[in-house]
N, C-alpha and C positions, 0 to 999 in steps of 0.2 A: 218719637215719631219722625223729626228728622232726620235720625240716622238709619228708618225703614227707609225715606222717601232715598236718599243718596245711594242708596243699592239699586233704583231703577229709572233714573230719571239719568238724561245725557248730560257730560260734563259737569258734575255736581262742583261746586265751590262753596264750604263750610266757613260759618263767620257768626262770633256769638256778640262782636259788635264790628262796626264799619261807618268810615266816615264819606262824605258825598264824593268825592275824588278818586277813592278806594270803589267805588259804586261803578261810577264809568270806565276810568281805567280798567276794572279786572272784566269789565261787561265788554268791552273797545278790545282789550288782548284776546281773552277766553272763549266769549261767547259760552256764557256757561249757562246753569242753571243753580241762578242762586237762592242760596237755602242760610237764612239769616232766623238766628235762636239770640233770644234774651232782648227782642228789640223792645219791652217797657220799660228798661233802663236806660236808653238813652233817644229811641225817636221821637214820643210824647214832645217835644218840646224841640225837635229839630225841623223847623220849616224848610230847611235849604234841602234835607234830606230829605224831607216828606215831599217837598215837590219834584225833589228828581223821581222820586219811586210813582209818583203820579203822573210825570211828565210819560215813565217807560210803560205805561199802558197802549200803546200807541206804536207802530211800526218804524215807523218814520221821525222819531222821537232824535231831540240831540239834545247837548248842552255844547257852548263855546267856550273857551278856555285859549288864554295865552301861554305860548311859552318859548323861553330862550331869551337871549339876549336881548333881539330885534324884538320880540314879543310878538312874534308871530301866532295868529288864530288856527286853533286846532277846533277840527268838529267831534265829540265822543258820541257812539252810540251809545240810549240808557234804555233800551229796551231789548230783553229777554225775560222766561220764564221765570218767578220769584218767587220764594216758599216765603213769611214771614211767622215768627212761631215767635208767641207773646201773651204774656198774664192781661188777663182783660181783652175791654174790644178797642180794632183801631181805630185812630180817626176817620171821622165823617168818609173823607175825600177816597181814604184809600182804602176804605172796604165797599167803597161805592162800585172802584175800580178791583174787586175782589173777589173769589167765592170761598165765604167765609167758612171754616168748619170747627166746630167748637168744639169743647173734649173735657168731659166731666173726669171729675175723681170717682171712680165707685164707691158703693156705700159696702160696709160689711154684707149686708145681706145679698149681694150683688156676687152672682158668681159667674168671672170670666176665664173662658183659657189662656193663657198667659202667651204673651205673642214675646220670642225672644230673635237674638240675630239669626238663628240660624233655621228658620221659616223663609228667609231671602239668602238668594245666590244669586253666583255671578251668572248663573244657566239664566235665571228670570230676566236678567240685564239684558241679558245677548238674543233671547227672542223677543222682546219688545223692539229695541234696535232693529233686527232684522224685520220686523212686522210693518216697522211705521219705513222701512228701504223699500219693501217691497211695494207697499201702498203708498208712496211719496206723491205720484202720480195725481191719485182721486184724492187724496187728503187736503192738496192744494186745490183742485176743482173743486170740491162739494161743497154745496151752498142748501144747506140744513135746513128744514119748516122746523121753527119753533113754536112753542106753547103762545098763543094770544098774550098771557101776562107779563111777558116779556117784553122788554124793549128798554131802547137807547142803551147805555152800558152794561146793565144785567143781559141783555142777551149777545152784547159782545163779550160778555165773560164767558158764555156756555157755549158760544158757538165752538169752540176746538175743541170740547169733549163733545157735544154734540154728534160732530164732523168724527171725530175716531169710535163713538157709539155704532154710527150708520153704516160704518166698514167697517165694523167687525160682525155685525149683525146678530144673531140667536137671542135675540133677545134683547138685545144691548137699546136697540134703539128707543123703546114705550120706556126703559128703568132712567136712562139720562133723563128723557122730558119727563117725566115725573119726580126726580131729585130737583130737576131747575126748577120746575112750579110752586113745588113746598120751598125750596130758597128760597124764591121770590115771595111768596106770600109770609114767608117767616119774618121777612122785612118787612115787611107792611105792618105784621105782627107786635115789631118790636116799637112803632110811635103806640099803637092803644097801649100800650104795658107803659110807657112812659105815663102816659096822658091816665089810665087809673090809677099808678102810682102816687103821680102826685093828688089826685081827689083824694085818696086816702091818706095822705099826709094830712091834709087841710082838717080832712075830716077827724083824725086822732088830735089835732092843735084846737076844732073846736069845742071836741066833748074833752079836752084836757085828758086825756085815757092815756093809759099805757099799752093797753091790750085792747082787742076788738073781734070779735069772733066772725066768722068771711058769712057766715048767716046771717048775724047782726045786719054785716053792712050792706050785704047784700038784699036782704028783707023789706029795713028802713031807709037807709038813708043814700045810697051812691046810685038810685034810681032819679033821684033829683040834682043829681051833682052836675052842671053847667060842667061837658068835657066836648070841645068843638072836636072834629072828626070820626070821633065813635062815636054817635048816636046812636048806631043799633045795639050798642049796648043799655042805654035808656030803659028800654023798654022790654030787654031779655032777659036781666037779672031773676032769677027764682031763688026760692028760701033756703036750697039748700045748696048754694052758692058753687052751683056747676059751671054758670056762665062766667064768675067773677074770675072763677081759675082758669077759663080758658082765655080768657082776655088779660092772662098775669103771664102765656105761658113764653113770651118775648122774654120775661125780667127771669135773672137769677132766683133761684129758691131756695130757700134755707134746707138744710140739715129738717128732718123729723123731730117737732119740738111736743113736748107733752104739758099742758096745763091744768091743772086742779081747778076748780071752780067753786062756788061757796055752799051748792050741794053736792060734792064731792064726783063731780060726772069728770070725767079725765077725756079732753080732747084732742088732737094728733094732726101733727100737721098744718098748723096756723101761718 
């Protein structure tokens, strides 16, 4: 994916890892857009890193640094455009400041046409460049109506696709506010799928179970399950545990699994 995205985004700068220095620096020379792959290998656990990329959400964004002799204070900018491409989700702070896109493995059964380099060129580079020269003008003027569900940082994440939806128009403008809304609610999504996860941890720890059929749990017991924020799942659970799976669909899902049972009924999908 990031080597689709470096065929059309301005100034690309490739880095499969990078330290906080490396960050400003090439961001303070290039003004680039940087596109950083393999970051679950080493930002999970780099705060000084995670706060520059947090701090560069933000236009006006610096960090201070001495250098020379005298130890003279230099200002770097740390903000410009940032791809980050990474196994799993990131921290809190910086998928807050994000719009997140997630990208499954297909399954076999799953048939896609195969997107390879030469679906992008330099032709696509060179009219988007020319697109956003010629619309420079209202790109910087336009100030977007977004979706109600929006606000504080999520709707400063959408506002510059937003903003380039509106000028390009045919269409463009209802498909952005409808990607951001399902974003946003996907988020909201992803605390109930925490918060029934762990009911059903509890719930496997107190019947001792290895296995649990989502009808099971759904029928008897995760209607009584004490889960502060989703209440309305309370009381919408049904027996054929429609509701349980749309209140799961924040969490990762297994692989298609198949169970035998002790009257030999084979169920799918647990």
């Amino acid at each position: 994916m990031n080597s689709k995205l470096e065929a059309v985004v301005a100034n690309p700068v490739q880095a499969s890892n990078i330290s906080s220095a490396a960050v400003y620096r090439s961001i303070e020379r290039w003004h680039p857009t940087l596109i950083v792959d393999e970051a679950d290998t080493f930002l999970r656990d780099n705060t000084e890193l995670r706060g520059i990329l947090n701090a560069g959400h933000r236009r006006n964004a610096f960090v201070l640094r001495v250098e020379g002799d005298d130890h003279e204070p230099r200002r770097f900018s740390v903000w410009c455009p940032k791809v980050i491409a990474m196994i799993g989700k990131p921290h809190a702070t910086l998928s807050g400041r994000s719009i997140v896109v997630e990208l499954k493995r297909k399954t076999m059964l799953e048939k896609r046409e195969r997107f390879t380099d030469g679906c992008l060129n330099d032709h696509l580079a060179r009219k988007c460049a020319r697109w956003a020269a010629d619309n420079e003008g209202r790109l910087r003027s336009h100030q977007p109506s977004l979706p109600e569900s929006l606000f504080n940082r999520t709707a400063d994440n959408w506002i510059p696709l937003v903003t380039i939806a509106d000028i390009a128009g045919s269409g463009w403008q209802e498909t952005a506010r409808q990607l951001a809304a399902t974003a946003a609610a996907r988020k909201d999504g992803d605390i109930t799928s925490v918060l029934l996860l762990q009911a059903i941890r509890e719930l496997f720890e107190e019947k001792n179970a290895d296995r649990l059929s989502s009808e099971d749990m759904s029928a008897c017991e995760l209607r009584g399950q004490p889960m502060a924020g989703v209440s309305k799942w309370q009381a919408d659970f049904d027996e054929s545990g429609r509701q349980l799976a749309q209140g799961l669909q924040g969490a990762q899902q297994a692989s298609p699994l198949r169970v035998d049972n002790e009257e030999g009924v084979h169920a799918r999908r647990f």
